[in-house]
KEVEX-812534 format. One line per 10 residues: number of its first residue (from 1); their letters; for each residue x, y, z of C-alpha. Coordinates in pm, 1 decimal, decimal comma. Layout:
<nodes>
NUM> a> X Y Z | ...;
</nodes>
This chain:
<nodes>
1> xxxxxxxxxx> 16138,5 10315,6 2698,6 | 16086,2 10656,9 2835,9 | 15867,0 10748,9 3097,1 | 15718,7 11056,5 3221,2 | 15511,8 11050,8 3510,4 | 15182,8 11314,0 3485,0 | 15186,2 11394,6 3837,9 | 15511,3 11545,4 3791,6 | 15491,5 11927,4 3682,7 | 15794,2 11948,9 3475,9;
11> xxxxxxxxxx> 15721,6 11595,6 3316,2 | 16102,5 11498,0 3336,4 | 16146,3 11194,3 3109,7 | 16388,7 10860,1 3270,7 | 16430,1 10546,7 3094,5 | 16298,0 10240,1 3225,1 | 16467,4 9925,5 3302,8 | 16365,4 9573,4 3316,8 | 16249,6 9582,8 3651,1 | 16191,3 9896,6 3719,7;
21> xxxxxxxxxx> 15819,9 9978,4 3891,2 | 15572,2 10253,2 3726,2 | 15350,0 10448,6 3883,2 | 14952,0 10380,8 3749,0 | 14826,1 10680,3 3522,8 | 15234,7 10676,6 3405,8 | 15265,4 10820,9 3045,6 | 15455,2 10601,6 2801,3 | 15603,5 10690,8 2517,2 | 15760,6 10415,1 2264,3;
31> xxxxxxxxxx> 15886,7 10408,8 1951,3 | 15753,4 10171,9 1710,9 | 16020,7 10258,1 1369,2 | 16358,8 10408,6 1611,3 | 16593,2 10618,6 1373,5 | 16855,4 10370,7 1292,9 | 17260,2 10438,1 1210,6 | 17349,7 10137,6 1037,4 | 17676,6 10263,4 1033,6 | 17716,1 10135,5 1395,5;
41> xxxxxxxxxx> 17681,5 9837,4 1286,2 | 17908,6 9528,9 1424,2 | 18131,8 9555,7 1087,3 | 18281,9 9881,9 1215,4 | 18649,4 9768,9 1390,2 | 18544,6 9947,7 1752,3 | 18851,5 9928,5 1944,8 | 19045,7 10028,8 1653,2 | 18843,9 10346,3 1708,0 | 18942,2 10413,3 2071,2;
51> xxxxxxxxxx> 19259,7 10646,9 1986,2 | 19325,6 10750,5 2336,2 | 19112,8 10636,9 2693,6 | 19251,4 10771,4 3076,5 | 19112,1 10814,6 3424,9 | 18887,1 11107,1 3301,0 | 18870,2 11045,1 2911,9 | 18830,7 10851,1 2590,5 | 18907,3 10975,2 2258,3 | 18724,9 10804,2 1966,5;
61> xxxxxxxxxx> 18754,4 10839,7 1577,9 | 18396,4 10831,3 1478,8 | 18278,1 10700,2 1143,9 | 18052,3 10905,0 947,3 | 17703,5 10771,3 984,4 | 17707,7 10743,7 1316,2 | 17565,1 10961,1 1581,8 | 17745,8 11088,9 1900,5 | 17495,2 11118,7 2147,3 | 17209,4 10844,3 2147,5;
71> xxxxxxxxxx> 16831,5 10980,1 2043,3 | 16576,5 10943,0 2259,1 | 16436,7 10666,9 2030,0 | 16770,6 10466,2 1968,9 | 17020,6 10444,6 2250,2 | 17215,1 10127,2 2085,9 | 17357,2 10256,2 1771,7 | 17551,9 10574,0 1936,9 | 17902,9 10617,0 1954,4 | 17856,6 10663,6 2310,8;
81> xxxxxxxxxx> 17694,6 10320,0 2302,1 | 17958,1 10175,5 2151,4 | 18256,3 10318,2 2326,1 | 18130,2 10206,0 2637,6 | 18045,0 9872,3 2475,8 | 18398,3 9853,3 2352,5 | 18580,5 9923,0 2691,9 | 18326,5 9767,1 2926,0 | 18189,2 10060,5 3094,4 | 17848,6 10071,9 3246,5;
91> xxxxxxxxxx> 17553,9 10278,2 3046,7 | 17582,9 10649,8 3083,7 | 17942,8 10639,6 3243,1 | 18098,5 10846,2 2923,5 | 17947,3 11217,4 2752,1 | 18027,5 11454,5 2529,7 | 18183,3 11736,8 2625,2 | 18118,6 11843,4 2217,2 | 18014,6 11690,7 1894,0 | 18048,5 11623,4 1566,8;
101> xxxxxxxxxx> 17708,8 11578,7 1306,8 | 17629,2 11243,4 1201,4 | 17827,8 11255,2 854,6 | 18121,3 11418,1 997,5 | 18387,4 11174,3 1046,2 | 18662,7 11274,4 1283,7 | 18826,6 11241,1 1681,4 | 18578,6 11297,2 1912,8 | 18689,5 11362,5 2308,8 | 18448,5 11160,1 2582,1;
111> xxxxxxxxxx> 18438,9 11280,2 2947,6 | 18422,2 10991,0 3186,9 | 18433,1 11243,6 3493,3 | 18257,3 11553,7 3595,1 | 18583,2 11728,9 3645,4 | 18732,8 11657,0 3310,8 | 18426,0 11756,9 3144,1 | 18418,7 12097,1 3305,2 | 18782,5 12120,0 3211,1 | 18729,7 12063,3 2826,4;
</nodes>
């Protein structure tokens, strides 16, 4: 679902949407076996997980298992993914200020603004 377009000279990957138009001579590159968290799975309790959310943040207790930012190959099973999932915000509206690794359980703070971010 990435695509990098080769007459580009810094070959900036974007993700492509249904829809979305491609230039001819575009480079793909797809994953055929994505990195799964299965611990993202729809048996975790999500909004249980949202501690705290306000006009410029969401704080999340992440399970272990679960990764904070999406990979480049799996964008679904993210706690980034699923917080916005959970509250109803559009793709890419929350990020990380910080992180936790994937077996590290714990609160993790989510900017939803530029200015809270830079704050943090």
């Amino acid at each position: 679902r990435w695509c990098r377009c080769r007459l580009s000279r810094l070959q900036t990957p974007r993700r492509v949407a249904p829809g979305d138009s491609v230039t001819c001579g575009a480079y793909f590159r797809v994953h055929m076996q994505p990195k799964r968290f299965p611990a993202a799975a729809a048996t975790v309790d999500w909004p249980a997980r949202i501690v705290a959310h306000g006009e410029g943040f969401v704080v999340a207790n992440k399970p272990p298992g679960v990764q904070v930012p999406p990979t480049v190959d799996n964008t679904r099973e993210s706690l980034l993914a699923k917080v916005e999932e959970t509250l109803g915000l559009p793709s890419g509206s929350v990020a990380p200020p910080h992180r936790l690794d994937v077996g590290t359980e714990g609160l993790v703070v989510l900017a939803k603004t530029a200015e809270f971010a830079r704050y943090f």
